[in-house]
C-alpha positions in Angstrom: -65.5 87.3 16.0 -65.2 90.4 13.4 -67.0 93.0 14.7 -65.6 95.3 12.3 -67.2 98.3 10.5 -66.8 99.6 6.8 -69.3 102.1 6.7 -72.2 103.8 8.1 -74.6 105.9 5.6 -77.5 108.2 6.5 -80.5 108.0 4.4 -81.1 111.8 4.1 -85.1 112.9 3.3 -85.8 115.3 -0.2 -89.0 116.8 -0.8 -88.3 117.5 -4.1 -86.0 115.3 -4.9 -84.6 116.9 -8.5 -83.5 120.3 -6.5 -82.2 118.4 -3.4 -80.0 116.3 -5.9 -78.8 119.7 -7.8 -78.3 121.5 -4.1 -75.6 118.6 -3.7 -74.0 118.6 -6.5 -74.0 122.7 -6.2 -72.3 122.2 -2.7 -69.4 120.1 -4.1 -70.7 116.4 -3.5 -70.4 114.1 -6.2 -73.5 112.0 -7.3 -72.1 108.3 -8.3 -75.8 106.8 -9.1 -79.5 107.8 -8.7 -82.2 105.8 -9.9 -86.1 106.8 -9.3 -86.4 107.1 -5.4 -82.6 106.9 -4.6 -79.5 108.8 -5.2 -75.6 108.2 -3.7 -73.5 110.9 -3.3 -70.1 111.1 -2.0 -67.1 113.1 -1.3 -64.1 112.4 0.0 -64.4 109.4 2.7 -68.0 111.0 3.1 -71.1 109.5 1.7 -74.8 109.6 2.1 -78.1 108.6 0.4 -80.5 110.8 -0.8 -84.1 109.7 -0.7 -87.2 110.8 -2.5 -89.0 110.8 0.7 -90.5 113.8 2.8 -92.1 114.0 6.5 -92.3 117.2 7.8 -91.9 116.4 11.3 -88.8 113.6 10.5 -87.1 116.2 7.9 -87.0 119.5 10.7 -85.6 117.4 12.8 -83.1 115.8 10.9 -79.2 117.3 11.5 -76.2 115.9 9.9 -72.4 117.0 11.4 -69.6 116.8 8.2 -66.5 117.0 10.0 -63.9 119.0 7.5 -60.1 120.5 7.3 -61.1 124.3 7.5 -65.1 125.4 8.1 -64.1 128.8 6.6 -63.2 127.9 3.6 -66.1 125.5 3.3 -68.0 128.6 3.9 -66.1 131.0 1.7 -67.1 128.0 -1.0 -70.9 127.8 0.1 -70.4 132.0 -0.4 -69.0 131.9 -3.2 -71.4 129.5 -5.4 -73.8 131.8 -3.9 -75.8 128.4 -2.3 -78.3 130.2 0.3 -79.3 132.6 -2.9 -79.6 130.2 -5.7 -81.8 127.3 -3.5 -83.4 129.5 -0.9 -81.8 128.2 1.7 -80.4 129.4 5.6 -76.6 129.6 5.5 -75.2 131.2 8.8 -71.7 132.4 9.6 -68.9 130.3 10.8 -68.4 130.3 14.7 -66.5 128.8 17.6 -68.0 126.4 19.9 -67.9 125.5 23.8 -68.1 122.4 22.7 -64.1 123.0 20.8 -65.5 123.1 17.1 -65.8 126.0 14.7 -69.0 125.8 12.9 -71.7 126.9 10.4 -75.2 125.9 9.9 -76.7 125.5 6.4 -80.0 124.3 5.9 -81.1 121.9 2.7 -84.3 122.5 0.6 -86.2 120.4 2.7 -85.2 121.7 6.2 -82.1 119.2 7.1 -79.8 121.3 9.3 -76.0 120.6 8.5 -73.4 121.4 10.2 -70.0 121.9 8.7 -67.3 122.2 11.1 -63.6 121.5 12.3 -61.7 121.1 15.1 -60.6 123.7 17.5 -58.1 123.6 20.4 -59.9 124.4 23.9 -58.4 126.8 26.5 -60.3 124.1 29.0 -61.7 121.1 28.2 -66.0 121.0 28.3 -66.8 119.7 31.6 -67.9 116.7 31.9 -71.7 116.1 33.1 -72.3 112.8 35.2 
């Protein structure tokens, strides 16, 4: 048996799906197709769908985690291109983690929480719950 994977995608929830498309784009993703109701993006080995689709409930509570080289200078970027300004949107400052990540949250037009982090080496290791 092959019990292999290639890939997993997320269908990710717009409410207005035009701005949620440009939001993407603005953050450095790359859109490879959108038709009426659906839109791929990618970058790097990371990809996602975009969907014309909106529940309040489902959206707030929606998080993706895109693992990356440096969270600063993914920040610095989201800063720079002046991201929370230009969509309205929550962008907090990077931070270290118990859990041994440095992090930021940014918030899409709709409400999905993402967090945009990297590894960080752990003077102890998180302990480990039973």
């Amino acid at each position: 048996m092959n019990l292999s994977t290639i890939e997993l995608k997320t269908f990710v929830p717009a409410k207005d799906f035009e701005r949620s498309k440009a939001f993407y784009q603005a953050i450095g993703f790359i859109m490879d197709w959108s038709g009426e109701d659906l839109a791929y993006f990618r970058l790097g080995p990371s990809r996602f769908l975009l969907q014309r689709f909106f529940v309040e409930p489902h959206a707030h509570n929606f998080m993706m985690h895109l693992l990356v080289e440096n969270a600063d200078d993914w920040h610095r970027h989201l800063v720079a291109q002046k991201i929370a300004e230009r969509f309205e949107v929550a962008l907090a400052a990077p931070q270290d983690q118990p859990w041994g990540m440095r992090d930021f949250t940014l918030f899409d037009p709709c409400g999905v929480l993402w967090r945009i982090g990297h590894d960080i080496a752990l003077d102890e290791p998180p302990p480990f719950v039973e």
